[in-house]
ZAMARGU-4260 file (C-alpha; in steps of 0.2 Angstrom, whole numbers, plus 5000, padded with zeros to 4 digits):
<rodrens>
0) 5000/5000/5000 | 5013/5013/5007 | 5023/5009/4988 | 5008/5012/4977 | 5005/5028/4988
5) 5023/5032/4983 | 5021/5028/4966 | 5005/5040/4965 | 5013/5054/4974 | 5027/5053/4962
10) 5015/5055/4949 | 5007/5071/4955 | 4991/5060/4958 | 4989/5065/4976 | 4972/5061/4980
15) 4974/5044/4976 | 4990/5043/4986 | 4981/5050/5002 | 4967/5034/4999 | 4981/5025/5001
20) 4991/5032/5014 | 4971/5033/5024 | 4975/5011/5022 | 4991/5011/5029 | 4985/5025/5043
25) 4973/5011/5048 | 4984/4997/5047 | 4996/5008/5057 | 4987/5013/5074 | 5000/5002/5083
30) 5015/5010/5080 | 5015/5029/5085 | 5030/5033/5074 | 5023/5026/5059 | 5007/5036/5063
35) 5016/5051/5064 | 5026/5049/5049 | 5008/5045/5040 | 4998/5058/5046 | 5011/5071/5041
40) 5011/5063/5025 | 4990/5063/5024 | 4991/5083/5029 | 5004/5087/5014 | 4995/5075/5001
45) 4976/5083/5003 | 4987/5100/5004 | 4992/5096/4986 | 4978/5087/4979 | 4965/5103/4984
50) 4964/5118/4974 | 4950/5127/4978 | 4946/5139/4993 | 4937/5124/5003 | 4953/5119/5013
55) 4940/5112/5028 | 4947/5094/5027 | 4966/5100/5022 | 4963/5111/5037 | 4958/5096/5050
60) 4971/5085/5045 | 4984/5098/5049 | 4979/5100/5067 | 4980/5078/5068 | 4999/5081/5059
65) 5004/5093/5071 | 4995/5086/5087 | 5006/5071/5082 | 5020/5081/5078 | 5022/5098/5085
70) 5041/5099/5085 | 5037/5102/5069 | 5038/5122/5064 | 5031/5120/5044 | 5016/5109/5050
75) 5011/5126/5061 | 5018/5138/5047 | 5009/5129/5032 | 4993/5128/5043 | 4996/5149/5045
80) 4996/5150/5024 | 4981/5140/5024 | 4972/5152/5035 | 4977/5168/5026 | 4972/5159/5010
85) 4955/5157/5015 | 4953/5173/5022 | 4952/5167/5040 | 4964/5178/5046 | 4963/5180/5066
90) 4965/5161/5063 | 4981/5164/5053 | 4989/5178/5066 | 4985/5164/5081 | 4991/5150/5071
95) 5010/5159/5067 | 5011/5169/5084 | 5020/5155/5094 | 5032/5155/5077 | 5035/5173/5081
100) 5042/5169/5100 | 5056/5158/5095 | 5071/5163/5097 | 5079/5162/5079 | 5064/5169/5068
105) 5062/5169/5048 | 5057/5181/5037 | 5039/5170/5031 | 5032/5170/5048 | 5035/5189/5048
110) 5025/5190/5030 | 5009/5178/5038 | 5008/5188/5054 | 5010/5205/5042 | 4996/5200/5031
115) 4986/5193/5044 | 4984/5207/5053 | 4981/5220/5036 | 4967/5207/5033 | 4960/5210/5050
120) 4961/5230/5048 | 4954/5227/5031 | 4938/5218/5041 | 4936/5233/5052 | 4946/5224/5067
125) 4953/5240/5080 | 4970/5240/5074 | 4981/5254/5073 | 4987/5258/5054 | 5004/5263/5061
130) 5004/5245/5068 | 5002/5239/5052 | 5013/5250/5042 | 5027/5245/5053 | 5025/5226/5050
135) 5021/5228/5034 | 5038/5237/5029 | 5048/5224/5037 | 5040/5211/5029 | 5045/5222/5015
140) 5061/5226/5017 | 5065/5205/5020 | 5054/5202/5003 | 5053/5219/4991 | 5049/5204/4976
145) 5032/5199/4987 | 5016/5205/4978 | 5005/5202/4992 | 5016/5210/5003 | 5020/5226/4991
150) 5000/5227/4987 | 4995/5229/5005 | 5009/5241/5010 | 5004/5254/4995 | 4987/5252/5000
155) 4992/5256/5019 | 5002/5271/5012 | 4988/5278/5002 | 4972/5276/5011 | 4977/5274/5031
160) 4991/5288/5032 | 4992/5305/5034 | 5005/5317/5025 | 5015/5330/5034 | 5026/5344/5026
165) 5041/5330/5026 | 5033/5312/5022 | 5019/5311/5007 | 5013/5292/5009 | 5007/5293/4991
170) 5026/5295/4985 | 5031/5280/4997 | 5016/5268/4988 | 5023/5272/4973 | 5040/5267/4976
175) 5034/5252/4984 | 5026/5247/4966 | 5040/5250/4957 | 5051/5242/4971 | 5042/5225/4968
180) 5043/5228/4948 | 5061/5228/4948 | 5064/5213/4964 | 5050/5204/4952 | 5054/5205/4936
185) 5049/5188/4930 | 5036/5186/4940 | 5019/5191/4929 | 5008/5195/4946 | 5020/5209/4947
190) 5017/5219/4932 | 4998/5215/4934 | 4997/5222/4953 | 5008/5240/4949 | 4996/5240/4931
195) 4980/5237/4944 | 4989/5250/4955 | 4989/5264/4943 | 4973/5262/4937 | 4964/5265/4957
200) 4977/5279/4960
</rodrens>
């Protein structure tokens, strides 16, 4: 079973490995490792076989993986992306917090917790824009190629920032934009989100 679950995944036929690797899970209740191990691999294979925006089973199967495993950072940090995908965003900023408390912190963490919060402040959530500004141009400065990241900072710059007589936020969006272009340059989402940018400012 675990080999023709192999063979599938290889294959990109994910779905069909997870009916398999479901078996093997059964078969394996005995033997906590090979639970682990299995229920790890079930989270990742209905990750990769599900495309659209209902990630309800992808979602439960992550909690098993990393109540099995919770030594295990990109079980908790993919479970975070998962979240901001969907929109559930208060889920994704209390998925990646404990991330954030470690002592050796990266950069994608940051990002999740950056643009979980904008996605609260977006929803009307009480939360300071300077809050969000300062996130949001960390998360920048560790990733000026990050079009989710760059999209949101503009919009922070332009709609949620006063002026003064020596900062004009309107001047900083615009930079960010052009920022991503050039970190970006082969990425088509780029063009298309300083193209979008233009046109609503």
């Amino acid at each position: 079973l675990l080999q023709r679950a192999d063979e599938l995944s290889h294959s990109g036929d994910d779905a069909q490995a997870a009916n398999y690797l479901y078996r093997c899970l059964q078969l394996s209740q005995q033997d906590p490792g090979r639970a682990r191990e299995l229920t790890v691999r079930l989270a990742q294979s209905y990750d990769r076989s599900v495309t659209g925006l209902d990630k309800s089973t992808v979602i439960n199967w992550y909690y098993r993986a990393i109540a099995l495993a919770p030594d295990d950072p990109t079980l908790q940090l993919r479970l975070a992306e998962i979240f901001l995908e969907t929109r559930q965003f208060v889920l994704a900023e209390r998925q990646v917090r404990p991330l954030l408390d470690a002592q050796s912190v990266g950069a994608e963490p940051r990002r999740i917790a950056a643009l979980a919060r904008y996605g609260q402040f977006r929803q009307g959530r009480p939360i300071l824009p300077q809050e969000i500004l300062t996130e949001l141009q960390d998360a920048h400065r560790r990733a000026p190629g990050d079009v989710d990241v760059a999209e949101a900072l503009a919009y922070v710059y332009r709609e949620a920032t006063p002026a003064s007589d020596t900062f004009e936020p309107s001047t900083r969006a615009d930079a960010v934009m052009d920022v991503l272009v050039r970190n970006a340059s082969r990425e088509p989402r780029a063009y298309l989100a300083r193209h979008r940018y233009r046109i609503q400012y």
